[in-house]
Backbone as CSV, one residue per row, in Angstrom:
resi,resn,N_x,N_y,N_z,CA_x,CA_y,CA_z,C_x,C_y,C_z
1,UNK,0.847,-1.178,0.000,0.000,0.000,0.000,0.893,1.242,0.000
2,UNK,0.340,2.210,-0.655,0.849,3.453,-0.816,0.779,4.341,0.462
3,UNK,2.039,4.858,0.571,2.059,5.756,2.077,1.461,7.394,1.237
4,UNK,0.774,7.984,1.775,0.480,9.518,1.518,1.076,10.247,1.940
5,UNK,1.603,11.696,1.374,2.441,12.523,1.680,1.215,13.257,3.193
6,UNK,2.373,13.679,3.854,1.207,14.567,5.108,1.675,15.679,4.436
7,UNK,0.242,16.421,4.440,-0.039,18.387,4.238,-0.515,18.766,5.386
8,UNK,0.138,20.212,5.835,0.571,20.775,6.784,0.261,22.134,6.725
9,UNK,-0.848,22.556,7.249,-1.387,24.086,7.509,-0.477,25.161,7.629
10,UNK,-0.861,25.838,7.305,-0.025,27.486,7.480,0.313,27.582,8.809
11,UNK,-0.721,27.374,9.477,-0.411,27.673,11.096,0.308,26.877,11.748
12,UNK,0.349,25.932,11.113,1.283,24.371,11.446,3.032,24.897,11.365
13,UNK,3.007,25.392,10.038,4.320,25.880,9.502,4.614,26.900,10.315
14,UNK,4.045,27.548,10.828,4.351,28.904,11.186,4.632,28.767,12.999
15,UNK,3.856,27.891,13.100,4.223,27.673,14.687,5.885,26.493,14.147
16,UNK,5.912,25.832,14.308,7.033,25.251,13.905,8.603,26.160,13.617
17,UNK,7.859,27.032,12.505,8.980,28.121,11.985,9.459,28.987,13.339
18,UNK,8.355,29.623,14.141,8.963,30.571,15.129,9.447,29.832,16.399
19,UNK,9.037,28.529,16.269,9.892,27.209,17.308,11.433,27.338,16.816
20,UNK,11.653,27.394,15.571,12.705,27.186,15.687,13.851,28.399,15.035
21,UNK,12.870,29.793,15.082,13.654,30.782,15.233,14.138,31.281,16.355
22,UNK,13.515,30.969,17.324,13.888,30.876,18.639,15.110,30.352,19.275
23,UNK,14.826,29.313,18.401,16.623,28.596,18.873,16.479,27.829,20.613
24,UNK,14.941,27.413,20.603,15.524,27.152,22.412,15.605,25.896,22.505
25,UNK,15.219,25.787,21.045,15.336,23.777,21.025,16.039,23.363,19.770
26,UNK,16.821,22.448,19.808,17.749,21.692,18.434,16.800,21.566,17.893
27,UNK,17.470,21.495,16.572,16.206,20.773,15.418,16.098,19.908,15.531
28,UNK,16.937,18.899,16.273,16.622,17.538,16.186,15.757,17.380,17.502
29,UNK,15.341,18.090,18.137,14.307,18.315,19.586,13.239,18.562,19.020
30,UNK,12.903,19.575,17.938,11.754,20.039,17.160,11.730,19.016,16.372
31,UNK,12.283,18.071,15.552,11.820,17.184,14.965,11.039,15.972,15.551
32,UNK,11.922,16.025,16.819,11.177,14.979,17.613,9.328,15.288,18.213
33,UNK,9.294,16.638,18.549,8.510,17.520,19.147,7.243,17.480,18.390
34,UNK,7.715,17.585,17.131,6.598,18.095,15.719,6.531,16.530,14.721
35,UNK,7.288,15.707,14.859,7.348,14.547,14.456,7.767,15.014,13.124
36,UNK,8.677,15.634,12.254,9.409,15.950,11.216,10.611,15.827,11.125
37,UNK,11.037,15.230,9.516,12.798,15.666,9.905,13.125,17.360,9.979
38,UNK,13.930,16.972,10.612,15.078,18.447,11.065,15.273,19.059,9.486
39,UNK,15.738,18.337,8.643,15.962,19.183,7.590,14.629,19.753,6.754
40,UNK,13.221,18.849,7.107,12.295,19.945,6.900,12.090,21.291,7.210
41,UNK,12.112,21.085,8.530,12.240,22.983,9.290,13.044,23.710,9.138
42,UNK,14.501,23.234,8.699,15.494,23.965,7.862,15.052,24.297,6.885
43,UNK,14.318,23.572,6.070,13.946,24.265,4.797,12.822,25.362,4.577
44,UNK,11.945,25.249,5.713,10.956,26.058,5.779,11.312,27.342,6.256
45,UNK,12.578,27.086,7.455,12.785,28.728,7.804,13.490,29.242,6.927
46,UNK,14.507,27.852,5.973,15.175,29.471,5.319,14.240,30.282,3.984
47,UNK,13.144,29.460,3.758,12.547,29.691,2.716,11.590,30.937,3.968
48,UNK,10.865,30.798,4.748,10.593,32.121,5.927,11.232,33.386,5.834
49,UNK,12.246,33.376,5.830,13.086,34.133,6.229,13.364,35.064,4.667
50,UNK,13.917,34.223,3.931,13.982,34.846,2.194,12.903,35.171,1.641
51,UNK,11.592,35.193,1.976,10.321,35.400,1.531,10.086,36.841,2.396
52,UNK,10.482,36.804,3.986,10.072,38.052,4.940,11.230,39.227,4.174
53,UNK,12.423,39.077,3.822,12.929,39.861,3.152,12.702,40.548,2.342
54,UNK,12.285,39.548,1.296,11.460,40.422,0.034,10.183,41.285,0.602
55,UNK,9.604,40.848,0.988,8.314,41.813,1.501,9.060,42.791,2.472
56,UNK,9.677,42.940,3.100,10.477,44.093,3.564,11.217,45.337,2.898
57,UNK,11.388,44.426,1.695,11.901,45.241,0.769,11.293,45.785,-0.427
58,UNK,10.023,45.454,-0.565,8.891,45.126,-1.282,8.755,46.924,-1.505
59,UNK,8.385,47.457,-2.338,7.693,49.042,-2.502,6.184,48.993,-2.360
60,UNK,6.247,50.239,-1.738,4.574,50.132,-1.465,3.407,50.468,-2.441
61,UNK,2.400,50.478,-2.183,1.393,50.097,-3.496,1.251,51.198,-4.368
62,UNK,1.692,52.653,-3.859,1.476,53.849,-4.609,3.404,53.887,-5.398
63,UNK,3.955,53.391,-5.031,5.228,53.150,-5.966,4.947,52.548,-6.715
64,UNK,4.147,51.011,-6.604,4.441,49.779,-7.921,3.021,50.719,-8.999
65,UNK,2.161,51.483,-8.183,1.808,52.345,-9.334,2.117,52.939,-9.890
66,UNK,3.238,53.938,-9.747,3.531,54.565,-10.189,4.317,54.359,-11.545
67,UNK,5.222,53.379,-10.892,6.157,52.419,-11.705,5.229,51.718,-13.111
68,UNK,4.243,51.336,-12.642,3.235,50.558,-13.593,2.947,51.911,-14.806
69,UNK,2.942,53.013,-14.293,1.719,54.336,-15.157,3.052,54.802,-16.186
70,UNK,4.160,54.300,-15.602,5.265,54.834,-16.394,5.893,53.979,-17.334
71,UNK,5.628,52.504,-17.209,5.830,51.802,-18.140,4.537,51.663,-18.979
72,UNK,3.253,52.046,-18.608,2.066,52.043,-19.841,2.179,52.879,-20.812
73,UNK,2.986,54.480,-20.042,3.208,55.674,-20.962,4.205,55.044,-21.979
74,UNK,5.575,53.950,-21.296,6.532,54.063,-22.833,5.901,52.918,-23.599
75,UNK,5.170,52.650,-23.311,4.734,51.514,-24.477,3.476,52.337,-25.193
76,UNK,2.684,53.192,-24.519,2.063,53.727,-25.786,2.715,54.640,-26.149
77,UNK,3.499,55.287,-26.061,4.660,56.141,-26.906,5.082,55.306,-28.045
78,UNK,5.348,53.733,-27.725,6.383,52.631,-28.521,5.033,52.612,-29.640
79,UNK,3.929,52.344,-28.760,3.249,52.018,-29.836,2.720,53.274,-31.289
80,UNK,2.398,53.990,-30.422,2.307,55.550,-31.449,3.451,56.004,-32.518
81,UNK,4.796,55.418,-32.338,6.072,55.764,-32.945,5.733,54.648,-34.150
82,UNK,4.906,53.082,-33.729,5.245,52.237,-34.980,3.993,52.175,-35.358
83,UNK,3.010,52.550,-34.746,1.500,53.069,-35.862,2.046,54.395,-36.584
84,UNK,2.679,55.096,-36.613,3.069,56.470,-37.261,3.973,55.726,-38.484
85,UNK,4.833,55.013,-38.578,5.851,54.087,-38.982,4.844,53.267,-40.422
86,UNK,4.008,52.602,-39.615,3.299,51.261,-40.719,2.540,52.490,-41.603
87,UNK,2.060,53.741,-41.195,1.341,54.504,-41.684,2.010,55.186,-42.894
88,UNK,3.395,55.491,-42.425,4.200,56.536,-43.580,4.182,55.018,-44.606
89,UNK,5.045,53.908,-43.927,5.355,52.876,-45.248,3.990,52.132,-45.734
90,UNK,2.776,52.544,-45.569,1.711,52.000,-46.478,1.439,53.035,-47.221
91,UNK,2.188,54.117,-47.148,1.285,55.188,-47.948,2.634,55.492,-49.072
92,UNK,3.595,55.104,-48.622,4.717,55.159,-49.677,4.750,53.763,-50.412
93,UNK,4.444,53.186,-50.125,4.336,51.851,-50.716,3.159,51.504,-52.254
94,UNK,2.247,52.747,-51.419,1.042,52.283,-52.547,1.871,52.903,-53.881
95,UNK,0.831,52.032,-55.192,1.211,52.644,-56.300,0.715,54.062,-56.928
């Protein structure tokens, strides 16, 4: 018979994760504790930890707008430069 993988709640992960940012127990204490290997919770905090970074570093929502309104402007600029473009060479083109 087939063994099933166990899935593991957010809150599961997250209590686990700040178990062992804490540091007051080995991983191999938290593995025992949480019934996981140790190198699971290694993998979860460092993936924790590189994820809390980015969102720390993340710009806030009136920047990534801003950022967004300024790349819509050069692309309809891009686009207005090569509708102006197909326009001159269909009209020089005709006979």
């Amino acid at each position: 018979m087939k063994k099933q993988r166990r899935k593991f709640s957010k809150e599961f992960k997250l209590k686990v994760i700040l178990d062992a940012i804490r540091e007051r127990e080995t991983l191999q204490q938290l593995g025992k504790k949480y019934d996981m290997h140790p190198q699971q919770i290694t993998n979860w905090k460092k993936e924790y930890l590189a994820k809390s970074l980015e969102i720390m570093d993340s710009k806030t929502p009136k920047q990534k707008e801003k950022d967004l309104q300024g790349e819509a402007d050069k692309l309809y600029k891009k686009i207005g430069q090569l509708q102006m473009e197909v326009d001159f060479l269909k009209k020089n083109l005709e006979p």
